[in-house]
PDB file of N, CA, C and O in Angstrom:
ATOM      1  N   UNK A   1      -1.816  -6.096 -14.664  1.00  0.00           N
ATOM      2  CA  UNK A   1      -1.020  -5.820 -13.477  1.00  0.00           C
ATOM      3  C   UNK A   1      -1.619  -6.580 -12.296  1.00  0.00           C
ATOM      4  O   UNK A   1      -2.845  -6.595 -12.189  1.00  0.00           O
ATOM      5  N   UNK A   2      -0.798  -7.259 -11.334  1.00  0.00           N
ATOM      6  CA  UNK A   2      -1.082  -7.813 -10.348  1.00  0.00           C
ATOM      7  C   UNK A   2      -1.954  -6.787  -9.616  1.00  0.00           C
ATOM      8  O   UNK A   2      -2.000  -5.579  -9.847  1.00  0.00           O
ATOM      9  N   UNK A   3      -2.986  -7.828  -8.223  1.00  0.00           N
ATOM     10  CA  UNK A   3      -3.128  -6.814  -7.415  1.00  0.00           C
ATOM     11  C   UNK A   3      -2.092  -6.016  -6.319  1.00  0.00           C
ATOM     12  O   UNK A   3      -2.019  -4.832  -5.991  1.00  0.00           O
ATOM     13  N   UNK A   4      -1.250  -7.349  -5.868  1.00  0.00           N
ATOM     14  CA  UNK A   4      -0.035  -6.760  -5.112  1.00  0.00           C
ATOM     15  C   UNK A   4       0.317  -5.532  -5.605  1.00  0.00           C
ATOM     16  O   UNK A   4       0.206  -4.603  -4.804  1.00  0.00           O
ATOM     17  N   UNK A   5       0.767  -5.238  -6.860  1.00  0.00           N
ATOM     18  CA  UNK A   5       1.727  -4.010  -7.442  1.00  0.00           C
ATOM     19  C   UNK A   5       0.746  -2.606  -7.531  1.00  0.00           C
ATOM     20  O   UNK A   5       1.006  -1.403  -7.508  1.00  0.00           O
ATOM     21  N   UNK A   6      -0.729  -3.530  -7.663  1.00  0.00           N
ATOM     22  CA  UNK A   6      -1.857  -1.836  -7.836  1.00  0.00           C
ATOM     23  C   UNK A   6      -1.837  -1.299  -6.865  1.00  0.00           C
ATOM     24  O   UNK A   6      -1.626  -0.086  -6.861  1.00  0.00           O
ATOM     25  N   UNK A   7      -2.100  -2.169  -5.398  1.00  0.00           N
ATOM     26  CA  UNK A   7      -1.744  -1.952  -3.788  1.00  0.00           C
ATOM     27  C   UNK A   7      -0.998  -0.927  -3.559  1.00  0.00           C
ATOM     28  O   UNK A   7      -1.364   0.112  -3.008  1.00  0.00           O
ATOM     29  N   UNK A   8       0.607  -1.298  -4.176  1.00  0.00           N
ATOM     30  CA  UNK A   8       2.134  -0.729  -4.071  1.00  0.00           C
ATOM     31  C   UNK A   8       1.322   0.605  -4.604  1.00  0.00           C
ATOM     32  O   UNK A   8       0.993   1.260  -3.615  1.00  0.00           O
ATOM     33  N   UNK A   9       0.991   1.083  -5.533  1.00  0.00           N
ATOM     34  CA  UNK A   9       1.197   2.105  -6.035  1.00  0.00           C
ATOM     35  C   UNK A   9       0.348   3.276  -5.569  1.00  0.00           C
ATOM     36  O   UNK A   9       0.617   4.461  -5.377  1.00  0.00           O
ATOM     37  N   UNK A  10      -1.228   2.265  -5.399  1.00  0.00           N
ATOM     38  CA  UNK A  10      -1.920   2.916  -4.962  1.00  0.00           C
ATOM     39  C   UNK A  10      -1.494   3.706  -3.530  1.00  0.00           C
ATOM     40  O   UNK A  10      -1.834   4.866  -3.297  1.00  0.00           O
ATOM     41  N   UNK A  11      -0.855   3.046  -2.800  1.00  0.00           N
ATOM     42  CA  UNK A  11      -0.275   3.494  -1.186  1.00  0.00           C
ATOM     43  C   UNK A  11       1.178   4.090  -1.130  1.00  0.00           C
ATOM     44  O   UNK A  11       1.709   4.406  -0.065  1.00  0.00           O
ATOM     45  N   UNK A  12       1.744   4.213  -2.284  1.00  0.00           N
ATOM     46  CA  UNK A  12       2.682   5.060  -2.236  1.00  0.00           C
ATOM     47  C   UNK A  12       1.666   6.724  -3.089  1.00  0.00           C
ATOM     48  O   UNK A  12       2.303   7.778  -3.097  1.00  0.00           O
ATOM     49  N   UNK A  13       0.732   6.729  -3.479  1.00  0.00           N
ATOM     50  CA  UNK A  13      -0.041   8.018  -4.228  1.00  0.00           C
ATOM     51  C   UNK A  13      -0.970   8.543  -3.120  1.00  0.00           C
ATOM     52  O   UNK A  13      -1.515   9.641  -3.235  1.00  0.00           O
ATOM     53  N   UNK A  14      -1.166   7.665  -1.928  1.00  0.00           N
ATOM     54  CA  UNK A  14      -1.813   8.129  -1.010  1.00  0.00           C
ATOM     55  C   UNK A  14      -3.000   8.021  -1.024  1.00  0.00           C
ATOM     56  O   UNK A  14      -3.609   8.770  -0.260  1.00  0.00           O
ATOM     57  N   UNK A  15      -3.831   7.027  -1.913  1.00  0.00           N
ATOM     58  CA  UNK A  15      -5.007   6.922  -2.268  1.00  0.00           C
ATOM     59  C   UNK A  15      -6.220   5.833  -1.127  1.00  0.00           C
ATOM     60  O   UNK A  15      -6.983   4.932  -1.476  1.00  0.00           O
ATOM     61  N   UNK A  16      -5.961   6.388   0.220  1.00  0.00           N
ATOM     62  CA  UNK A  16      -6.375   4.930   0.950  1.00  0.00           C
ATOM     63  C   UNK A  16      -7.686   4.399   0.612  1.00  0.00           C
ATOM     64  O   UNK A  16      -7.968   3.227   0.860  1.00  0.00           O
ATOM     65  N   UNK A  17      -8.711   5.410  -0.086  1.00  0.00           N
ATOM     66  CA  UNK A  17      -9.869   3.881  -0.243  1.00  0.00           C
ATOM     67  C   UNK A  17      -9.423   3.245  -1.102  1.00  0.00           C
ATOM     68  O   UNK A  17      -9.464   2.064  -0.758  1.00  0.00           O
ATOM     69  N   UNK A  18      -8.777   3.424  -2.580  1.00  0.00           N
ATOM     70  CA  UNK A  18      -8.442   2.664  -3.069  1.00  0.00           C
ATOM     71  C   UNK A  18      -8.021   1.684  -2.937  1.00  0.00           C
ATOM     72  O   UNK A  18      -8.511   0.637  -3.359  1.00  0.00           O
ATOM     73  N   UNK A  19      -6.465   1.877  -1.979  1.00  0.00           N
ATOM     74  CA  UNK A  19      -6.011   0.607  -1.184  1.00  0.00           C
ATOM     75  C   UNK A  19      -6.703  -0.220  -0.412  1.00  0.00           C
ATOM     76  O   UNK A  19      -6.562  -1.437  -0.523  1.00  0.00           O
ATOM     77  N   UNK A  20      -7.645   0.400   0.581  1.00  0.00           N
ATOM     78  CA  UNK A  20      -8.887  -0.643   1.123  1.00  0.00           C
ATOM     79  C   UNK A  20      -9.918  -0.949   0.199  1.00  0.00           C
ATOM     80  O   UNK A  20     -10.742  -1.753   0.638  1.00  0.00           O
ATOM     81  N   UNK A  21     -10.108  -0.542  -0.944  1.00  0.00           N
ATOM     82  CA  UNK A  21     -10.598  -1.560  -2.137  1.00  0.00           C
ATOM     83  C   UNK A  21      -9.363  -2.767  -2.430  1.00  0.00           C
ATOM     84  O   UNK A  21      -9.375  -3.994  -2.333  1.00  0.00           O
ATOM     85  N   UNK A  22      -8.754  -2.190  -2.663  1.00  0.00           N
ATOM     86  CA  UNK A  22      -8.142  -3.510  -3.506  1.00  0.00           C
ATOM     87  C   UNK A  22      -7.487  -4.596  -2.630  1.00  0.00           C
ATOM     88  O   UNK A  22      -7.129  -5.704  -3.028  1.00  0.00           O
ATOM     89  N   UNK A  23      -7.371  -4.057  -1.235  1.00  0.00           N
ATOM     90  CA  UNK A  23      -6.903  -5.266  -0.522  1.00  0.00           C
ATOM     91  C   UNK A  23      -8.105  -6.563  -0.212  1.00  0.00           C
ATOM     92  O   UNK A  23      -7.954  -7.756   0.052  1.00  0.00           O
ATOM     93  N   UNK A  24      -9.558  -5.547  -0.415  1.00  0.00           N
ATOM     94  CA  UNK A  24     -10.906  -5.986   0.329  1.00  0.00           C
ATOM     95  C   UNK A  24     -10.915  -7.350  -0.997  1.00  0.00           C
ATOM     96  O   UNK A  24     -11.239  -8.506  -0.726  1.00  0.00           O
ATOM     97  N   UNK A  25     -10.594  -7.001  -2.066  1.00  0.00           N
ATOM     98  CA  UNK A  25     -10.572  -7.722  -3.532  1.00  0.00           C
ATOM     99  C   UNK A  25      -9.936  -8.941  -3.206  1.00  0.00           C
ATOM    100  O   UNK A  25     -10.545 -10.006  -3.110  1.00  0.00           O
ATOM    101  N   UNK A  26      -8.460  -8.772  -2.997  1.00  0.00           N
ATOM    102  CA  UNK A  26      -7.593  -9.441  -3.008  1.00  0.00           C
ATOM    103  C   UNK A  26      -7.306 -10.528  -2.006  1.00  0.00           C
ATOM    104  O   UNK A  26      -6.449 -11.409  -2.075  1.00  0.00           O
ATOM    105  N   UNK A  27      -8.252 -10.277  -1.000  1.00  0.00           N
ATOM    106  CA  UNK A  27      -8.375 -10.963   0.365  1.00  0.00           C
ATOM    107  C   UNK A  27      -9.428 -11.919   0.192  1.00  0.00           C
ATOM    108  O   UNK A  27      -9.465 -13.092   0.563  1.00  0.00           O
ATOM    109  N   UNK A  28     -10.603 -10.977  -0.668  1.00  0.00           N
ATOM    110  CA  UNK A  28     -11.774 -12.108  -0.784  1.00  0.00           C
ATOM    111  C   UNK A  28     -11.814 -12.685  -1.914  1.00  0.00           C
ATOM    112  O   UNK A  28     -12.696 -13.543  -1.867  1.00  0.00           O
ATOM    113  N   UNK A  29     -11.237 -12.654  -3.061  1.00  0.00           N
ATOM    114  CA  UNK A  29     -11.247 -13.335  -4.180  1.00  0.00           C
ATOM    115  C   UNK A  29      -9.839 -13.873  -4.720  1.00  0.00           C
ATOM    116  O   UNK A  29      -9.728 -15.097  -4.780  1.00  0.00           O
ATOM    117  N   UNK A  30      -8.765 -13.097  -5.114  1.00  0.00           N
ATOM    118  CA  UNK A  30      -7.542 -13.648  -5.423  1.00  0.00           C
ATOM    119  C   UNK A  30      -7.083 -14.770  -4.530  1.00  0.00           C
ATOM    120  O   UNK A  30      -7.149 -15.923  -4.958  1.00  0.00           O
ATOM    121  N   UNK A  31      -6.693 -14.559  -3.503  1.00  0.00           N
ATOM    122  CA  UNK A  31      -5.615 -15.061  -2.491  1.00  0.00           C
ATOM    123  C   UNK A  31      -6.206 -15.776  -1.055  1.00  0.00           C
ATOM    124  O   UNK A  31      -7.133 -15.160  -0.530  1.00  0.00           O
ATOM    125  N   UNK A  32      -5.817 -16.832  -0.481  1.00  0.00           N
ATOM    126  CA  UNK A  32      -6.707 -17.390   0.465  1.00  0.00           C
ATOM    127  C   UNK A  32      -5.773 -16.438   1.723  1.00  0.00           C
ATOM    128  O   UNK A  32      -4.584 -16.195   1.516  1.00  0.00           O
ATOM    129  N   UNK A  33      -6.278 -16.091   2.651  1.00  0.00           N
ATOM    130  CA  UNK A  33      -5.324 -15.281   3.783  1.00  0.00           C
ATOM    131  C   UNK A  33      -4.563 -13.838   3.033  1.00  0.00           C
ATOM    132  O   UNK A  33      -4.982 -13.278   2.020  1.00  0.00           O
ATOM    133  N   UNK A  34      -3.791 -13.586   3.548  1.00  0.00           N
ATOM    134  CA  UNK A  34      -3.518 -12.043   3.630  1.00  0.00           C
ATOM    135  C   UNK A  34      -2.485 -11.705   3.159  1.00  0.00           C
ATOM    136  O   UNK A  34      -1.937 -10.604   3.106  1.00  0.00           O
ATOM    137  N   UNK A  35      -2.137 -12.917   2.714  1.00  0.00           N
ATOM    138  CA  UNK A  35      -0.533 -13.050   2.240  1.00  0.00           C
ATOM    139  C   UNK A  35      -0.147 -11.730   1.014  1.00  0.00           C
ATOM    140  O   UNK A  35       0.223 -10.594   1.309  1.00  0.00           O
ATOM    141  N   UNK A  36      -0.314 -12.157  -0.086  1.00  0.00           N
ATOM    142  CA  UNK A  36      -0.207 -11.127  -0.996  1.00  0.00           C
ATOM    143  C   UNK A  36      -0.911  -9.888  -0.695  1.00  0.00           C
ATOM    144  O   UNK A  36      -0.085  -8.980  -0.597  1.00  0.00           O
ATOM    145  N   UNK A  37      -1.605  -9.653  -0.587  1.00  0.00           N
ATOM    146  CA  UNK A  37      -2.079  -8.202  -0.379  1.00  0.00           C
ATOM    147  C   UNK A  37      -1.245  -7.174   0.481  1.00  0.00           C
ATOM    148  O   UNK A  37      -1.078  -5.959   0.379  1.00  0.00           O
ATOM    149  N   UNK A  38      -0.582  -8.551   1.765  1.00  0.00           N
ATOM    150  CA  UNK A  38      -0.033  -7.479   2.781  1.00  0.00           C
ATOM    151  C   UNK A  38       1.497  -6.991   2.253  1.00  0.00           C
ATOM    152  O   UNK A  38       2.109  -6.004   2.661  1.00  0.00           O
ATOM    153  N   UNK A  39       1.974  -8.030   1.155  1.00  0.00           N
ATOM    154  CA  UNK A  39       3.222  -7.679   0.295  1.00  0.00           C
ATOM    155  C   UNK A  39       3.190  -6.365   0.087  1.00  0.00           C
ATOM    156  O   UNK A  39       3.897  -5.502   0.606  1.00  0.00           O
ATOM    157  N   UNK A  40       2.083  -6.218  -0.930  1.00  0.00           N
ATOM    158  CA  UNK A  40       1.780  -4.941  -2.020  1.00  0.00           C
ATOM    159  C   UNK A  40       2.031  -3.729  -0.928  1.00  0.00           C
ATOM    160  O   UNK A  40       2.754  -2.783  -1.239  1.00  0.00           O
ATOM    161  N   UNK A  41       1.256  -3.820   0.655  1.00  0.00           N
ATOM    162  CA  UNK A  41       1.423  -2.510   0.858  1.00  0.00           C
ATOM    163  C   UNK A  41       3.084  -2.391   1.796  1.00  0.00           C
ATOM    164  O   UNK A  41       3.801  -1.421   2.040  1.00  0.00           O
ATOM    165  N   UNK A  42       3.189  -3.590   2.065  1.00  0.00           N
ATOM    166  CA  UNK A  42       4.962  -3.620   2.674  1.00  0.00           C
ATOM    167  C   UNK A  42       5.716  -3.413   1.284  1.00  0.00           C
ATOM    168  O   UNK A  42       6.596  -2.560   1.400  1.00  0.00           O
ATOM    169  N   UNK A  43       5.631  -3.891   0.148  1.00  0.00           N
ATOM    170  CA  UNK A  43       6.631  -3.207  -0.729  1.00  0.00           C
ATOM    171  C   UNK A  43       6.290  -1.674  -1.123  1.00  0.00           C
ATOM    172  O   UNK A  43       7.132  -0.849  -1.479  1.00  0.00           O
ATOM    173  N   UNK A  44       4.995  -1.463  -1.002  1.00  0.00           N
ATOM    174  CA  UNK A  44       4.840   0.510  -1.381  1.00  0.00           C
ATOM    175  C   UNK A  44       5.789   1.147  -0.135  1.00  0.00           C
ATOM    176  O   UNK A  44       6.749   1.915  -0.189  1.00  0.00           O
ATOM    177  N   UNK A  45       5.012   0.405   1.183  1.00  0.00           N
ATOM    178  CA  UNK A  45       5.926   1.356   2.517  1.00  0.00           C
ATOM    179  C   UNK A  45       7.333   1.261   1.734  1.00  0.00           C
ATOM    180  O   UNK A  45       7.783   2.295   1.241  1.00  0.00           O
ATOM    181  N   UNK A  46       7.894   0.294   1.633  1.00  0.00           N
ATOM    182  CA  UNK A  46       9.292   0.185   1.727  1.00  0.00           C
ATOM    183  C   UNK A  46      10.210   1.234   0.360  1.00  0.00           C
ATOM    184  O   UNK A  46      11.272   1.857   0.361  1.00  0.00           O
ATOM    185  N   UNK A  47       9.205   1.003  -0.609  1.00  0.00           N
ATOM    186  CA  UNK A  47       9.580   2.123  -1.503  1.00  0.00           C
ATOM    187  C   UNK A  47       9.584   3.756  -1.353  1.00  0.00           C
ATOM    188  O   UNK A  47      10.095   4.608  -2.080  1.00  0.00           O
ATOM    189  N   UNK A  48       8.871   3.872  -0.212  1.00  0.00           N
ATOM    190  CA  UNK A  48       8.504   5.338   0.408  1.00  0.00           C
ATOM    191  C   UNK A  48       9.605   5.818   0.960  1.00  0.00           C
ATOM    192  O   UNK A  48      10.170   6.876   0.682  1.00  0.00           O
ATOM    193  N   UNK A  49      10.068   4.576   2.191  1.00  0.00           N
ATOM    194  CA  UNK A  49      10.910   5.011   2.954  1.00  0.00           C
ATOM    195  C   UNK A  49      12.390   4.870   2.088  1.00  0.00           C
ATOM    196  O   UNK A  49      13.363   5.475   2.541  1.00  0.00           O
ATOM    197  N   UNK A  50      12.516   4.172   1.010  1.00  0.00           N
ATOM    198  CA  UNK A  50      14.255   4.404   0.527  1.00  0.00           C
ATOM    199  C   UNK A  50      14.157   5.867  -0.376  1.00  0.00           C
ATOM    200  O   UNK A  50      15.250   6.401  -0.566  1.00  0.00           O
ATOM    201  N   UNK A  51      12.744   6.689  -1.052  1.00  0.00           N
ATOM    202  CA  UNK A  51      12.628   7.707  -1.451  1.00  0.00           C
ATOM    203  C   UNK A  51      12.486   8.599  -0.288  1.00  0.00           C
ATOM    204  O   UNK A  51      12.478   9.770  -0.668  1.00  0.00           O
ATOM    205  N   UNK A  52      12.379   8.489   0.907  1.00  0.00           N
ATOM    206  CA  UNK A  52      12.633   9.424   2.104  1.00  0.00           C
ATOM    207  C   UNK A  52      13.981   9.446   2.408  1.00  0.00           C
ATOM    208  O   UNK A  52      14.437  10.539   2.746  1.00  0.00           O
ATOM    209  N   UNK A  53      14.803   8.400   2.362  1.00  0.00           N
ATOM    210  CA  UNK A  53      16.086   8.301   2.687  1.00  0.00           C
ATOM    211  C   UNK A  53      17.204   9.236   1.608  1.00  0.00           C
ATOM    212  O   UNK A  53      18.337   9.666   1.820  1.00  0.00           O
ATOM    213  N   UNK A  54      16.420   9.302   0.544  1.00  0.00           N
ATOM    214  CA  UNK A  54      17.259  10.137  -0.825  1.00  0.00           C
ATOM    215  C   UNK A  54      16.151  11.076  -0.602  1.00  0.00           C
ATOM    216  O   UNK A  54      15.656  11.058  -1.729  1.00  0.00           O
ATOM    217  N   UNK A  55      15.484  11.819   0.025  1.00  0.00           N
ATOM    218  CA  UNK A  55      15.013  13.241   0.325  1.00  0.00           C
ATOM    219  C   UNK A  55      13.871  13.510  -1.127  1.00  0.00           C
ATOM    220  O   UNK A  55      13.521  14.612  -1.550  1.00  0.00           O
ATOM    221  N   UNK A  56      13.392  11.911  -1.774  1.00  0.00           N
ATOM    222  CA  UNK A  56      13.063  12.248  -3.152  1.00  0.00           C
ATOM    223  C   UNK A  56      11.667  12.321  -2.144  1.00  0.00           C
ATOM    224  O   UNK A  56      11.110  12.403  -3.238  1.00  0.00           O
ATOM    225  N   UNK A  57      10.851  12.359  -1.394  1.00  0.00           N
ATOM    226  CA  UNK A  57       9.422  12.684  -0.650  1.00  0.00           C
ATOM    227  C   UNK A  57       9.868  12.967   0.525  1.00  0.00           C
ATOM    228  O   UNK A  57      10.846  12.418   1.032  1.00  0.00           O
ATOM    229  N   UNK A  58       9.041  14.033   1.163  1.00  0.00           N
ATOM    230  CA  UNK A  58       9.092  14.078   2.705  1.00  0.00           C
ATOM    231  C   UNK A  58       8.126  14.016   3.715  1.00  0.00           C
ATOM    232  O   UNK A  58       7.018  14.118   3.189  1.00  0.00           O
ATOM    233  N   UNK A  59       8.042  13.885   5.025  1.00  0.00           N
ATOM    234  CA  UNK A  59       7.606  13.910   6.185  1.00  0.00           C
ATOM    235  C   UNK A  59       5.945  13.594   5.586  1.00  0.00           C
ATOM    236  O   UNK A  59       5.554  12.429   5.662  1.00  0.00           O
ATOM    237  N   UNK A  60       5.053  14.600   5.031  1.00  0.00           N
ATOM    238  CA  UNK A  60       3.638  14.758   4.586  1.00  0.00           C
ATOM    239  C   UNK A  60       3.569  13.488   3.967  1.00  0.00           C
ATOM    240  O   UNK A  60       2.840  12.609   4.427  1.00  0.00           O
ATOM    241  N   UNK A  61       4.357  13.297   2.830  1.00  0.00           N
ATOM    242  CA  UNK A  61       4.439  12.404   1.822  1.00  0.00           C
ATOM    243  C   UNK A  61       3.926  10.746   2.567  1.00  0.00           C
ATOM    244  O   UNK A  61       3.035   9.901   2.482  1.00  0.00           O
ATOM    245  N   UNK A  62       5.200  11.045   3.301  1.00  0.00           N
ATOM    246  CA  UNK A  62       5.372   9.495   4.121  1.00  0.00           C
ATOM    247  C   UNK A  62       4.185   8.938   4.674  1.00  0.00           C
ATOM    248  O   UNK A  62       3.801   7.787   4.469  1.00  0.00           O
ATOM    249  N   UNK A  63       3.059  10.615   6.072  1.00  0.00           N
ATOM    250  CA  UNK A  63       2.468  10.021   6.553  1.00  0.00           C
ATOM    251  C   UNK A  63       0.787   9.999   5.807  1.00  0.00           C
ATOM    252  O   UNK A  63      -0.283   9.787   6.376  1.00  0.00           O
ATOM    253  N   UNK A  64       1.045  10.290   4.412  1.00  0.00           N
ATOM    254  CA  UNK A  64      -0.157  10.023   3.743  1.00  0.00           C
ATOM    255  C   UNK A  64       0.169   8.408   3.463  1.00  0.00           C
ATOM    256  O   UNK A  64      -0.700   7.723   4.002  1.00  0.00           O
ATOM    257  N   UNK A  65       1.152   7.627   2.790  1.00  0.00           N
ATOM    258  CA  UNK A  65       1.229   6.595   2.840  1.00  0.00           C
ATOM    259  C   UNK A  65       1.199   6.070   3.712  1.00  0.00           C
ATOM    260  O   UNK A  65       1.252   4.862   3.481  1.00  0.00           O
ATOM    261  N   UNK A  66       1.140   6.288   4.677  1.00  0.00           N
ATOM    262  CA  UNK A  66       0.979   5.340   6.185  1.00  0.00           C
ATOM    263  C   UNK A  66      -0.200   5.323   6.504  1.00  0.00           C
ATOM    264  O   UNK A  66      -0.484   4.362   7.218  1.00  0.00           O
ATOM    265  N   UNK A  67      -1.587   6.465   6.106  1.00  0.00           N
ATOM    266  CA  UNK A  67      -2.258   6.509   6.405  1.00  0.00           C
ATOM    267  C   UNK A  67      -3.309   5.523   5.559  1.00  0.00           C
ATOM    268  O   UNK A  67      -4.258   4.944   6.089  1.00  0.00           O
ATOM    269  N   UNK A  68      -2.946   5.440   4.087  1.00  0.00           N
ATOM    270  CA  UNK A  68      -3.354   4.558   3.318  1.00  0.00           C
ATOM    271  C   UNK A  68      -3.175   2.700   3.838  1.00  0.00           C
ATOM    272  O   UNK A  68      -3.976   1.783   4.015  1.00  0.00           O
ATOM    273  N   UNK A  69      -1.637   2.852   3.934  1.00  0.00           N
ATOM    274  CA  UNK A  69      -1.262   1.586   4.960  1.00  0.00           C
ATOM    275  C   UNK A  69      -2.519   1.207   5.837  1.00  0.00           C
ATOM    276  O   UNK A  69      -3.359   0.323   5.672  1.00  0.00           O
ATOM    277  N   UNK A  70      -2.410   1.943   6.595  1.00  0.00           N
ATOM    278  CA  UNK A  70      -3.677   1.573   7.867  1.00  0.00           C
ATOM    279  C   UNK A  70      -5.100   1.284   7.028  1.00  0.00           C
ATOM    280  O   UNK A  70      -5.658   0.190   7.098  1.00  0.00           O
ATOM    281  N   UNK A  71      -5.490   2.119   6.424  1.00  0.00           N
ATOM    282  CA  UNK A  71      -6.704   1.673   5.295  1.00  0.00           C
ATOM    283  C   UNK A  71      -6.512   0.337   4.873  1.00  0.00           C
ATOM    284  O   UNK A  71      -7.479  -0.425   4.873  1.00  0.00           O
ATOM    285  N   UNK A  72      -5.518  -0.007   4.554  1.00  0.00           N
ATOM    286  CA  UNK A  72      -5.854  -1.510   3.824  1.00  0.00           C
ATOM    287  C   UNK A  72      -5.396  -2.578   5.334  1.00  0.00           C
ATOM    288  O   UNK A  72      -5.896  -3.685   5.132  1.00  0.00           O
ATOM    289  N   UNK A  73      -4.759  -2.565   6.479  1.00  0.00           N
ATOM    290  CA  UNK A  73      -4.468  -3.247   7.293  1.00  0.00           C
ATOM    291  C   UNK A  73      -5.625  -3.396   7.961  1.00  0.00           C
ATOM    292  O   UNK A  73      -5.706  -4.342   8.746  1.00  0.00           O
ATOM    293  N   UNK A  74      -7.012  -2.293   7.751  1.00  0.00           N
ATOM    294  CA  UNK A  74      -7.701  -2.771   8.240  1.00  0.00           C
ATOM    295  C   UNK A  74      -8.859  -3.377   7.753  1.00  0.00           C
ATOM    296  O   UNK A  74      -9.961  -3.335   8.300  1.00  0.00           O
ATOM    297  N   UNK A  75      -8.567  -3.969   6.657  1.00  0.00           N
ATOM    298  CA  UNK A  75      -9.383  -4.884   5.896  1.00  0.00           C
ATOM    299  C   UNK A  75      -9.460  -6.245   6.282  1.00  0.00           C
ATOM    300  O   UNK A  75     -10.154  -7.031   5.638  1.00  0.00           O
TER     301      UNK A  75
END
């Protein structure tokens, strides 16, 4: 599995060191710049919010993934 997609998953489960592991990975070894890594956690957000929009997670849900978000943005 890519790192982008471990990112995605990890930050939609709410797991933020994880996510600031694997972006810290993906920044310093995979990928030159920030490019892919910052995919992985813009496609988890984005999967959060169309499962907020169908009521399939709510409010808590969301701002644990956001909080993970910020974990890896600040890598």
């Amino acid at each position: 599995m890519q790192t982008t997609e471990l990112i995605s998953q990890a930050l939609m489960k709410g797991r933020a060191a994880e996510v600031k592991q694997l972006v810290e990975k993906g920044v310093g070894r995979e990928y030159p710049g920030r490019k892919n890594p910052e995919r992985g956690l813009l496609s988890g957000m984005s999967i959060i919010g169309d499962k907020f929009k169908k009521n399939e997670v709510y409010v808590p849900e969301v701002l644990i993934a956001a909080r993970a978000m910020k974990a890896g943005m600040k890598c």
